[in-house]
C-alpha positions in Angstrom: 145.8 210.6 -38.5 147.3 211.2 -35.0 150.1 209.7 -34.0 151.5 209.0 -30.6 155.0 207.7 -29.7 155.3 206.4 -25.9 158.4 204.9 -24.4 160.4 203.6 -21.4 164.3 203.8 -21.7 167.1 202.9 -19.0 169.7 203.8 -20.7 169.0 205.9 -23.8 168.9 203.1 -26.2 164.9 203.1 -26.6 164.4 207.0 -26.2 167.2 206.8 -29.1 164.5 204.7 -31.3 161.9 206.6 -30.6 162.9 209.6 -31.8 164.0 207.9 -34.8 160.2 206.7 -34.7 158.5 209.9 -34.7 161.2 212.1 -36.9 160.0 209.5 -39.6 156.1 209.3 -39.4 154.8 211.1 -42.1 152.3 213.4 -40.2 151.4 216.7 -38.8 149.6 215.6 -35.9 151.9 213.7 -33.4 153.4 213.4 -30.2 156.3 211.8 -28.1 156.1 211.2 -24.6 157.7 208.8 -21.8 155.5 206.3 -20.2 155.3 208.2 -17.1 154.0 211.4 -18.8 151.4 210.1 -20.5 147.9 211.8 -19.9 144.6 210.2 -20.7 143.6 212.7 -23.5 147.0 211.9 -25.4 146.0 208.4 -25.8 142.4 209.4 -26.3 143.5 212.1 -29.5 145.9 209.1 -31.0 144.7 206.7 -34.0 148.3 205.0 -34.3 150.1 204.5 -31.0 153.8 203.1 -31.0 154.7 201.7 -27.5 158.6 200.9 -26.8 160.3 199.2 -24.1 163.9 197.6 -23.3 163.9 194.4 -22.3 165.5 192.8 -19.2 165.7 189.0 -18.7 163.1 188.5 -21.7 160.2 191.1 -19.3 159.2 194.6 -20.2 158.0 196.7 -17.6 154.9 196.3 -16.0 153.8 200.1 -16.4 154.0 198.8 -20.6 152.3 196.4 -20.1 149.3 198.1 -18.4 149.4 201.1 -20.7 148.8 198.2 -24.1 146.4 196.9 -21.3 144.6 200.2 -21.0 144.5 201.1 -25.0 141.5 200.5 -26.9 140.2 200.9 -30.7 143.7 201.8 -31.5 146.5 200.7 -34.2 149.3 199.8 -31.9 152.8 199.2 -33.1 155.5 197.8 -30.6 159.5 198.5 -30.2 161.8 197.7 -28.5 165.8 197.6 -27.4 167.9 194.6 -25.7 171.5 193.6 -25.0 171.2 190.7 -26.7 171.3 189.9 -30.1 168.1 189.7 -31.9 167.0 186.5 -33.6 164.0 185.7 -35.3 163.1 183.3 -32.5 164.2 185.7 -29.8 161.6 188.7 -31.4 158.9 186.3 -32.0 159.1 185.5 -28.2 159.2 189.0 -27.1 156.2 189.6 -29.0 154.3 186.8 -27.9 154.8 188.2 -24.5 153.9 191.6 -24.8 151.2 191.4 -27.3 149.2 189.1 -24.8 148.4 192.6 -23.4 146.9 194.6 -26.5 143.1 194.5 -26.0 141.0 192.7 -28.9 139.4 195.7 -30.3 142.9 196.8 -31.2 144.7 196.5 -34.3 148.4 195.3 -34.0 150.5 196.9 -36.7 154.1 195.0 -36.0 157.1 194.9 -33.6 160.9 196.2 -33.9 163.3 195.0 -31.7 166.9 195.8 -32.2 170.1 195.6 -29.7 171.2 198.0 -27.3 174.1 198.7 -25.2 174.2 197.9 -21.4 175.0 199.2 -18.2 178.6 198.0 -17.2 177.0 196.7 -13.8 175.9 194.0 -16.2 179.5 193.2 -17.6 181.6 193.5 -14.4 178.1 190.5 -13.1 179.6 188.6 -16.1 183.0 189.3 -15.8 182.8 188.1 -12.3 181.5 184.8 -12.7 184.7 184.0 -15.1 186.8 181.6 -13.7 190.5 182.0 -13.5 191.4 179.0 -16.4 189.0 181.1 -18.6 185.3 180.1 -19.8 184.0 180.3 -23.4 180.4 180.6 -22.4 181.2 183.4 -19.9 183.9 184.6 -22.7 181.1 184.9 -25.3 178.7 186.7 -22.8 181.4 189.4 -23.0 182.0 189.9 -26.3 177.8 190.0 -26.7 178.2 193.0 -24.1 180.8 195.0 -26.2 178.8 194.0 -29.9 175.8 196.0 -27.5 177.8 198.3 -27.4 177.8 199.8 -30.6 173.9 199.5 -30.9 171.4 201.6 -31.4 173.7 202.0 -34.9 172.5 204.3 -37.7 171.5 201.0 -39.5 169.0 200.3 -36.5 167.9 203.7 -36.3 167.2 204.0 -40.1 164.7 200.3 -40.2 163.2 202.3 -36.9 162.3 204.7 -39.4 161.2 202.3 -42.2 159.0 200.7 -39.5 157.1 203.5 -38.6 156.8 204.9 -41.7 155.2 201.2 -42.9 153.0 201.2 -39.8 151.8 204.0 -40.6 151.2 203.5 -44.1 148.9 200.5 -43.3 147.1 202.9 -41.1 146.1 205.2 -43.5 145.3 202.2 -45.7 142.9 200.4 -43.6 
């Protein structure tokens, strides 16, 4: 089996689960690239393909989207980072949306999606909309920035690794 991790990170936070992704697949035969380095015979080579993103505003970047778009016969696996946290509800919509773009003759293996911090352009936004008597809904949009803060943690780096080494598993199952 060949593996092949691809990502997109603004900040570090999905780079950061991506190596976590490929430390823990269980195989000789694997790469890690960004989005933007990807070469046609690296997708080609790969059985198992894990794609990451971060998410802004509920998107992911359209080069994602066209590189699922462009993958065929393939196990793909998804992953992903946002500031916000991650509900069952929230994940389930962020797959919807992505997944849309895996061709049919593919075989979707799964998504993880776990916080990640911010830039502080997005805080100082927030911070900025406060009003002088104080608000709770722009107070709690704060503290969700400093929780991101802390994220990727170890604990979201080590159910990276459990993912991929579970993807991977039902790959060499099937």
């Amino acid at each position: 089996m060949r593996v092949l991790v691809i990502y997109i990170s603004a900040t570090g936070n999905t780079k950061r689960i991506a190596n976590a992704i490929f430390q823990a697949v269980p195989c000789a035969e694997k790469d890690i690239r960004e989005v933007s380095d990807v070469q046609t015979e690296d997708l080609t080579k790969a059985d198992l393909v894990f794609v990451g993103f971060w998410v802004k505003n509920g998107s992911v970047s359209m080069a994602i989207l066209d590189l699922l778009d462009s993958l065929h016969g393939k196990d793909i696996a998804i992953f992903g980072t946002c500031g916000l946290p991650v509900t069952d509800s929230y994940r389930r919509e962020i797959e919807s949306s992505v997944t849309v773009w895996i061709p049919d003759d593919c075989r979707y293996r799964g998504i993880f999606l776990c916080r990640g911090r911010m830039n502080i352009q997005v805080r100082e936004r927030w911070a900025s909309m406060r009003s002088t008597a104080g608000d709770a809904a722009t107070d709690q949009m704060l503290q969700s920035f400093d929780d991101a803060l802390l994220h990727p943690d170890d604990k979201d780096l080590a159910d990276a690794a459990a993912f991929a080494r579970q993807c991977a598993a039902q790959r060499q199952s099937a």
